[in-house]
C-alpha positions as CSV (number, residue, x, y, z in Angstrom):
1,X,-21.6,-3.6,-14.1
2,X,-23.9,-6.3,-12.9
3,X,-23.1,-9.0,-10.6
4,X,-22.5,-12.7,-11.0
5,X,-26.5,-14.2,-10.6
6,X,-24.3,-17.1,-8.2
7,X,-22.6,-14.6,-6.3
8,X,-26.0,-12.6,-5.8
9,X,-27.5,-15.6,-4.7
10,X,-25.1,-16.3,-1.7
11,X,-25.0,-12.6,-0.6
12,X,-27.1,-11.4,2.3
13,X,-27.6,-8.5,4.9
14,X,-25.5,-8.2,7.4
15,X,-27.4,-6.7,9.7
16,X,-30.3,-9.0,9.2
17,X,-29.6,-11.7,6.6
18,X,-32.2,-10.9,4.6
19,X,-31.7,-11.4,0.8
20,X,-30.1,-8.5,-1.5
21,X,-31.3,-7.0,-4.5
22,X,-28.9,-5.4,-7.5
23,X,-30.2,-1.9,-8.4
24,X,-27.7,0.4,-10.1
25,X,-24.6,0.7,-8.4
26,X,-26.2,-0.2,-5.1
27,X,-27.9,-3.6,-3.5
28,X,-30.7,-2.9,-1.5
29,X,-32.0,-5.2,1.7
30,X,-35.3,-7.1,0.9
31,X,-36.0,-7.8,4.6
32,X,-39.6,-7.5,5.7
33,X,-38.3,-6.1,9.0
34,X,-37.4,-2.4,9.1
35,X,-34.0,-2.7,8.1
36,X,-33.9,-2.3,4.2
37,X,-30.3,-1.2,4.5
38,X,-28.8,-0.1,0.8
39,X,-25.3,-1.1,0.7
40,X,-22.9,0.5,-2.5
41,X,-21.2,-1.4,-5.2
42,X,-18.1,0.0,-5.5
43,X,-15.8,-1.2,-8.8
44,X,-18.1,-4.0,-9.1
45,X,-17.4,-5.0,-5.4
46,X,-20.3,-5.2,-2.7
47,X,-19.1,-3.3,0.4
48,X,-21.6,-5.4,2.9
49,X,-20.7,-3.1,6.0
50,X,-22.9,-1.9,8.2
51,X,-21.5,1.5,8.8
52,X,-21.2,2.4,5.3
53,X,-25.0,1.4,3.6
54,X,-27.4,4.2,4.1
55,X,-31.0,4.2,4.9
56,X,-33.0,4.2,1.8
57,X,-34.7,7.5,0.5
């Protein structure tokens, strides 16, 4: 299920507040630093925690 464009607007990183992109089930850091971060969507709810996004692939 896709999120609210506003809501994707507003969120960020958390580790680097970079802007978030929706893929799947997951959104993914944009950051041009080396974080790219990819954080799950869980129930249609972004879990923005640091200890639970993964590295990407």
């Amino acid at each position: 299920m896709p999120l609210e464009a506003g809501l994707l607007e507003i969120l960020a990183c958390p580790a680097c507040h970079s802007p978030l992109r929706e893929e799947a089930d997951e959104l993914i850091c944009t950051g041009a630093t080396e974080c790219g971060l990819v954080y799950p969507v869980r129930d249609g709810i972004p879990v923005l925690l640091v200890d639970e996004a993964r590295r990407p692939s």
